[in-house]
N, C-alpha and C positions, 0 to 999 in steps of 0.2 A: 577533754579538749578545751582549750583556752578559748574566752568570749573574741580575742583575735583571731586566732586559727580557726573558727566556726565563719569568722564572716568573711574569710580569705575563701574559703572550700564554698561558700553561698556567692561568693559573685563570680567565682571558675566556671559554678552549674549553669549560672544565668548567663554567661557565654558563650557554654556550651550545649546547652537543651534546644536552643531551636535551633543551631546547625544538623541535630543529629537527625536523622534520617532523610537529610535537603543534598548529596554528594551525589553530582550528577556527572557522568561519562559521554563525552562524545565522541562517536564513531565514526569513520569514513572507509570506504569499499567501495574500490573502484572498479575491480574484477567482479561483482554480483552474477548470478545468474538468474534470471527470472523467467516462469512460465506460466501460461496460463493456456486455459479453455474456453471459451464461453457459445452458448444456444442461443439463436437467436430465433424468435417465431413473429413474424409481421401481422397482425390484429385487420392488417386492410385485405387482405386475401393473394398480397404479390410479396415476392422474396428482396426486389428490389430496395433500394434504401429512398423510400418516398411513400411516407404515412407514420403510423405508428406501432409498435413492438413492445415486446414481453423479451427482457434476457436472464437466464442466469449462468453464473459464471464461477470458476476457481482461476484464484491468482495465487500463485508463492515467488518469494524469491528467498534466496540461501548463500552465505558465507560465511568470511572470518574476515575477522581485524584483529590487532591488539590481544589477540591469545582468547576473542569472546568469537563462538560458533554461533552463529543465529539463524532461523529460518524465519517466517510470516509468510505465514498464509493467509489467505481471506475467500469465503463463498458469500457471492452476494444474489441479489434478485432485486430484476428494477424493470419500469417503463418509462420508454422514451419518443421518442419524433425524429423522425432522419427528412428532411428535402435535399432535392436536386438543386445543383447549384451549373447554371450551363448545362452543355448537354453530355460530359463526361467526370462533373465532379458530385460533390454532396458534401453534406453536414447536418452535425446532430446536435441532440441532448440525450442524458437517461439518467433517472434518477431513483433509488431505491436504498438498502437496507444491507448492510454486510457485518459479516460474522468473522471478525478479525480474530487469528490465533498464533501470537507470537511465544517462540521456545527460545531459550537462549543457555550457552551454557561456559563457563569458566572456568580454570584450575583456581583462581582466586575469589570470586563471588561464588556466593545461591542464591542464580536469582529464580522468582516463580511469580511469574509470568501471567494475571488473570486471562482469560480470551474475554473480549468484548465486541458489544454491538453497536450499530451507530448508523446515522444517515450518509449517505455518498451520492456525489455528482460528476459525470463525466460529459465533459464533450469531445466531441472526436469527428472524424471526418476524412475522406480519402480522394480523389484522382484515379481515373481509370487510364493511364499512359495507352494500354494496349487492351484485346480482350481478355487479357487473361492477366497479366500484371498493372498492380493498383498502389500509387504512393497513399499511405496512411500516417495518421499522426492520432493521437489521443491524450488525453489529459483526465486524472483523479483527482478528487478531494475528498476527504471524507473527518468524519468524528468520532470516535468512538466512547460509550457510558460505561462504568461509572469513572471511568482515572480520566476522561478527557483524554483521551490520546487521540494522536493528528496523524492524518496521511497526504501527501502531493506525491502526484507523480507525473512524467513526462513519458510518453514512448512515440519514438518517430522510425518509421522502417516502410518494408515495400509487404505487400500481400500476394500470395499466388494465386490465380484462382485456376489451379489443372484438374481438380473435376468439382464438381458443382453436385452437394449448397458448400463445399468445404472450400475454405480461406485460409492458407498456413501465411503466419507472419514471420519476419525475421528482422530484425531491427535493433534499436538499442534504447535500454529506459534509465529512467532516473528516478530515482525514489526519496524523499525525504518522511522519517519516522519519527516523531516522539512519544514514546511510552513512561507514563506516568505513574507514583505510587508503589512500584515495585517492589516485594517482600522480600528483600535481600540481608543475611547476617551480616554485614559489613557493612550496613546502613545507603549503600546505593540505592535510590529510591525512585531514579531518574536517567532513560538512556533516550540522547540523541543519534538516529543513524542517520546519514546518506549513504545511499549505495547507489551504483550506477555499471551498466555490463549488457551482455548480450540478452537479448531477449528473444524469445522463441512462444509461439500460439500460433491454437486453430481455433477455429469460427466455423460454426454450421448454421446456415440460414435457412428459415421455408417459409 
C-alpha cells in the first residue's frame, strides 16, 4: 500500500472511530400501555395519607414504534411523608431505590439491554371529589447505574376507592426514557423513548 493510500485509510478511521458505537434512535408511542401495583404501609399507625410510609411497587409499560417492541419494567422500594392539604386533599413525597429492566427487540437491531439500579423521587398527591372517588396526579424521576439512564414520568387520572385499603387507578401517563451504552451489532448504542397511553393500577394501603 502506497505512503498516500495509508494516510487516506488513517484519516477515514479518524472520522470514523468515534462515531461508531455513538447511533442513537429516537422513539415516540403514543398508544403505550402501562401498569402498575404498589403497597403501601403507613409507619404512624393510620392508613390515611397524613404522616409517613414504607411503599413498594411494580411499574411496566409496553409497546411498539418504528418495527422496535419494547417493554420496562421497574420494582422499587421507598419512604415517604403524605400531609393533608384542607380537609379533602393531600400531598406527598417518596423517595427510594428501583430496579429498572428494560427488554427491547428488532427485526434490524440486537439490542441487550443491561437492567439497572438507581435512586427515584416521586411526588404525588390527590382530591377526594366524593367518598369513594379521588382526582390523583403523580410525578417520577429517577437514575439509573452504571449507563446513566433517566426516567420522568407524568400520570394524571381519578382513583376508585370501592372497597378499602384498595385504590384502582385509571388515567393517563407519560413517560420519557433514555437508555444508554447499549450492546447492539449495528453499533446503536443509544434509545430515546417517549411513550404516552392508558394507564391502569391498584394501590393497597394499611
Amino acid at each position: 500500500m502506497s505512503l498516500f493510500r495509508r494516510v487516506q485509510v488513517g484519516l477515514l478511521l479518524i472520522v470514523l472511530l468515534p462515531s461508531c458505537g455513538s447511533i442513537n434512535r429516537d422513539e415516540v408511542d403514543r398508544d403505550a400501555f402501562f401498569a402498575g401495583a404498589r403497597v403501601r404501609q403507613s409507619m404512624d399507625g393510620t392508613a390515611d395519607h397524613d404522616g409517613t410510609f414504607v411503599e413498594a411497587a411494580w411499574d411496566s409499560v409496553n409497546g411498539d414504534t418504528n418495527g422496535l417492541d419494547y417493554s420496562v419494567g421497574q420494582a422499587s422500594f421507598g419512604f415517604g411523608i403524605d400531609g393533608p392539604i384542607d380537609t379533602e386533599g393531600w400531598a406527598g413525597v417518596v423517595t427510594g431505590v428501583g430496579w429498572q429492566m428494560p427488554d427491547f427487540e428488532s427485526v434490524s437491531e440486537d439490542f441487550d439491554p443491561d437492567d439497572a439500579i438507581g435512586p427515584w423521587v416521586a411526588i404525588q398527591g390527590g382530591w377526594m371529589a366524593t367518598s369513594w372517588l379521588e382526582a390523583y396526579a403523580r410525578t417520577d424521576v429517577g437514575l439509573y447505574f452504571k449507563d446513566m439512564n433517566t426516567m420522568f414520568s407524568i400520570q394524571i387520572g381519578a382513583r376508585f376507592h370501592f372497597v378499602e385499603p384498595a385504590a384502582f387507578f385509571v388515567g393517563w401517563r407519560y413517560a420519557a426514557y433514555q437508555f444508554n451504552d447499549l450492546e447492539d451489532l449495528l453499533s446503536v448504542d443509544e434509545i430515546e423513548l417517549d411513550a404516552s397511553g392508558l394507564a391502569l393500577g391498584l394501590e393497597l394501603s394499611f
